[in-house]
C-alpha positions in Angstrom: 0.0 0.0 0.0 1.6 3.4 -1.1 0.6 6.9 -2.2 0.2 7.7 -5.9 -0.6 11.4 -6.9 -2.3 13.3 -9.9 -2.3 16.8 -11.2 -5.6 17.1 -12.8 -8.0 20.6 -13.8 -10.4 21.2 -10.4 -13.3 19.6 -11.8 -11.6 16.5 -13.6 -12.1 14.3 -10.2 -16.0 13.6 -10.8 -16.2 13.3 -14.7 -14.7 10.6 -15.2 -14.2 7.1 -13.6 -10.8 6.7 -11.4 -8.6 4.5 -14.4 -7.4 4.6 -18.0 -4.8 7.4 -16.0 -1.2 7.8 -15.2 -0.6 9.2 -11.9 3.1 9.8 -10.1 5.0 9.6 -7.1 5.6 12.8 -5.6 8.9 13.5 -7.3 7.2 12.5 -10.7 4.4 14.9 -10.8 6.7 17.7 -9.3 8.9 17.5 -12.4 5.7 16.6 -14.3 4.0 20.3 -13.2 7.9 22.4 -13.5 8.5 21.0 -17.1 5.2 21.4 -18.8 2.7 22.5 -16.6 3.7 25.9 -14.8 6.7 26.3 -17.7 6.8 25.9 -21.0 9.9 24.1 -20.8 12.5 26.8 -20.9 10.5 29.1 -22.6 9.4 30.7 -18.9 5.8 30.4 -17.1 3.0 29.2 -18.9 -0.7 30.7 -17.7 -3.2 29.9 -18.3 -1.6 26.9 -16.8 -1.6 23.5 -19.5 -5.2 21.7 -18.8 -6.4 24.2 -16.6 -4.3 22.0 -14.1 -5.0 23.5 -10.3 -4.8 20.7 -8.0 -2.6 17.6 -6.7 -5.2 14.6 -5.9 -3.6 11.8 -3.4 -4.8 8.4 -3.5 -3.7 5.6 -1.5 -3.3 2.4 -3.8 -2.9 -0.9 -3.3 -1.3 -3.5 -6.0 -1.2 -7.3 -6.6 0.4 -8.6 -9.5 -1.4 -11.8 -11.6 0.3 -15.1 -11.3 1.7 -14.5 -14.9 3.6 -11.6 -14.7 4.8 -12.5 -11.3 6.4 -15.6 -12.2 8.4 -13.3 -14.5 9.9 -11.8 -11.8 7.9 -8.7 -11.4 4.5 -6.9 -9.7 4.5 -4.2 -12.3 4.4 -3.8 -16.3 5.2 -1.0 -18.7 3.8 2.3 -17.7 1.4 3.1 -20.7 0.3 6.9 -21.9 -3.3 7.1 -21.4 -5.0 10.4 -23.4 -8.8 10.6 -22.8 -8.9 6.8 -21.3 -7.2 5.6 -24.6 -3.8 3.7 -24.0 -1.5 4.9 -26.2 1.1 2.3 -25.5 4.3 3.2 -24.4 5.3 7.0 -25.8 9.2 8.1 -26.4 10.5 11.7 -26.9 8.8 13.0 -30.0 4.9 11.3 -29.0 6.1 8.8 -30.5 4.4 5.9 -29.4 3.6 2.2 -29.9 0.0 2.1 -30.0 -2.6 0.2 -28.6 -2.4 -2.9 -29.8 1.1 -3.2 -27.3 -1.5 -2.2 -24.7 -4.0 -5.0 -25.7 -1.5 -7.6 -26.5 -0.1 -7.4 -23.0 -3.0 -7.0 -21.1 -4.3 -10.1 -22.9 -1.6 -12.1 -21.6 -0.5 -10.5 -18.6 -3.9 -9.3 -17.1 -4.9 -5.6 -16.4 -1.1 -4.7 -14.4 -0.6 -1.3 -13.4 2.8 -0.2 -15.0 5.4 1.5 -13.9 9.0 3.4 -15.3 11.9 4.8 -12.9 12.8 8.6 -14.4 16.6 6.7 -13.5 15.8 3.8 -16.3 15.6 6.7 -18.6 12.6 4.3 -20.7 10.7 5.0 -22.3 10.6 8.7 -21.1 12.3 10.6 -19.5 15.2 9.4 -21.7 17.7 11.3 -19.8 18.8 12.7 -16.1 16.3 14.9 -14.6 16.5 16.9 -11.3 13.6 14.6 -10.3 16.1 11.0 -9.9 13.9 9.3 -8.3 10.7 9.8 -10.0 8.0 7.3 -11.1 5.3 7.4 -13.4 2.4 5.1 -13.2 -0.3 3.9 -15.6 -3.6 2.5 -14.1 -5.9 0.0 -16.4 -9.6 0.7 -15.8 -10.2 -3.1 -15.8 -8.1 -3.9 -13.5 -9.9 -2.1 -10.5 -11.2 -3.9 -8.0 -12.9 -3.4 -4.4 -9.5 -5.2 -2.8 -6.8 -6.8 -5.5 -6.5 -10.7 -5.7 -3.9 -11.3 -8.8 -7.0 -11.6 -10.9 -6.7 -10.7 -14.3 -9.6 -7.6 -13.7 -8.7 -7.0 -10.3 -5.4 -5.8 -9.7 -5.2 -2.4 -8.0 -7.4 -0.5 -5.9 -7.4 3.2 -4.5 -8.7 5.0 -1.6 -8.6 8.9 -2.0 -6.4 11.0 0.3 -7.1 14.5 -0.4 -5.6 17.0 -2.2 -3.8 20.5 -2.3 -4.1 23.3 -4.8 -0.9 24.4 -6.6 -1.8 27.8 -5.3 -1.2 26.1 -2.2 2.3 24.9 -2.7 3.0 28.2 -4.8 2.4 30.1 -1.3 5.5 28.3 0.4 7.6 31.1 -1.4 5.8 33.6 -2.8 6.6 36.3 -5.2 9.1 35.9 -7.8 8.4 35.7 -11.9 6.7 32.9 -12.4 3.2 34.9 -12.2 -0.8 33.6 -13.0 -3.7 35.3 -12.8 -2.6 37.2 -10.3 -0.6 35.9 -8.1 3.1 35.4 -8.2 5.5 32.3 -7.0 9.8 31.5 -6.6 8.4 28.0 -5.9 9.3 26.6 -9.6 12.6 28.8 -9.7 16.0 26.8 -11.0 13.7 24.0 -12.7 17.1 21.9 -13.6 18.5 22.3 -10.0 18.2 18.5 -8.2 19.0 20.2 -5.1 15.8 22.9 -5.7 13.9 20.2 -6.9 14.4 18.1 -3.8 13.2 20.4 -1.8 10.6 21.2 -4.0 8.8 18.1 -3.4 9.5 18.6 0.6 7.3 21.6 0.4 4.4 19.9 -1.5 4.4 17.0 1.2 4.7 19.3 4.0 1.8 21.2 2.8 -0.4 17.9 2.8 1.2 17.6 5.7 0.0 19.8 7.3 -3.5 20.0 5.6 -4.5 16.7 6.9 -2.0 16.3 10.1 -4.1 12.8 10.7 -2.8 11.1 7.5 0.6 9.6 6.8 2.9 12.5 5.6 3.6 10.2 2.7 4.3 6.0 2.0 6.7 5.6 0.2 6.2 3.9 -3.0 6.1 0.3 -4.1 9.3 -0.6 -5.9 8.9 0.0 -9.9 10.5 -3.3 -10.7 9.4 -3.8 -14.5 12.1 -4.7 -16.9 11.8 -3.2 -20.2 14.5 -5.7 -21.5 12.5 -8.9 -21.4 9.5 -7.9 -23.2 11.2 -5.4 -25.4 14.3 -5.7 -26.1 13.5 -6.5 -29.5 10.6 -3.9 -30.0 8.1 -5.3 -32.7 5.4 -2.2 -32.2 6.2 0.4 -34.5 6.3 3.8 -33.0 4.3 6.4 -34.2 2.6 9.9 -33.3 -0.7 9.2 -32.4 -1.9 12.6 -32.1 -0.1 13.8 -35.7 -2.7 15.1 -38.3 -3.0 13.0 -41.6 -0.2 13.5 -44.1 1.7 15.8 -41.6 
């Protein structure tokens, strides 16, 4: 049992049934918000903010892997992109990704797994260092949701929710500075590429749930990501393309 967490627009919570999603340790949606949420990557802040993200949701989630994947040596798969509910398979740098059928394929065989990718693997993205070392993305299968998860091929995770905080929350640790949004200015994204910023970065979110619900775990620390790319892919047979590409562009 561990914590996952989502950035998500303020009204995404209710329209739409908790799966089909990706979701982060701490350290993962940090560097998920200061590269492409609150920034446009290095070309400064970005408001309105990408999505209309406003909020952190916390969920506490519990995993059991299926029989078959575990006898592989592992409790997770590859994290998939989901956009809209759709799996997109696994995306590189570039949206370039391998499509759903490496979704189906695998889920067909292996059950509905929630997936998983260390930022440190640098597979399938990030691809290279980030501030954020020990980051994790996740991906979370609809039909795999259960009530409380046996190994079952449609009931492998389940989630409790934990609360949330508002990014105008966080932004209020340090306030002023450039990074400006509808009024109200914040230092707390300052030195995006700094490990040592970025660290205590994610201190700051946890001590602000922290201290919004005093009565719940700071934090659990997250189940190890053990999937290994290498024995399902190390000769990749999906080809990789940009799903959200017009025609003929």
């Amino acid at each position: 049992t561990f914590y996952m967490y989502r950035a998500s627009a303020d009204d995404e919570l209710h329209k739409f049934p908790f799966g089909d999603i990706n979701t982060g340790n701490m350290d993962g949606v940090i560097w998920y918000l200061m590269n492409e949420v609150v920034t446009n990557y290095t070309a400064g802040p970005r408001c309105p903010r990408k999505f209309n993200i406003s909020v952190i949701h916390r969920y506490k989630i519990q995993v059991k892997a299926t029989p078959d994947l575990f006898k592989e040596g592992m409790n997770f798969g590859p994290r998939y992109a989901y956009d809209m509910g759709k799996c997109m398979g696994r995306c590189f740098p570039g949206n370039l990704c391998s499509g759903k059928g490496d979704c189906t394929s695998h889920y067909e065989k292996y059950g509905y797994i929630p997936g998983c990718n260390n930022f440190y693997d640098n597979y399938p993205f990030p691809n290279n260092q980030t501030p954020a070392h020990h980051g994790i993305w996740y991906s979370l299968p609809l039909d795999g949701r259960c009530a409380r998860p046996t190994g079952a091929h449609d009931c492998t995770w389940s989630y409790e929710y934990r609360g949330n905080v508002t990014l105008l929350e966080i932004e209020s640790a340090v306030p002023g500075g450039t990074n400006c949004c509808r009024g109200h200015c914040t230092s707390f994204w300052d030195d995006q590429f700094s490990s040592a910023r970025t660290s205590l970065r994610i201190q700051q979110a946890l001590d602000v749930f922290a201290k919004k619900y005093p009565w719940m775990p700071r934090d659990v620390e997250a189940a190890k990501c053990d999937f290994q790319w290498w024995k399902w892919y190390s000769v990749d047979r999906w080809e990789h393309r940009d799903p959200w590409a017009k025609d003929g562009k």
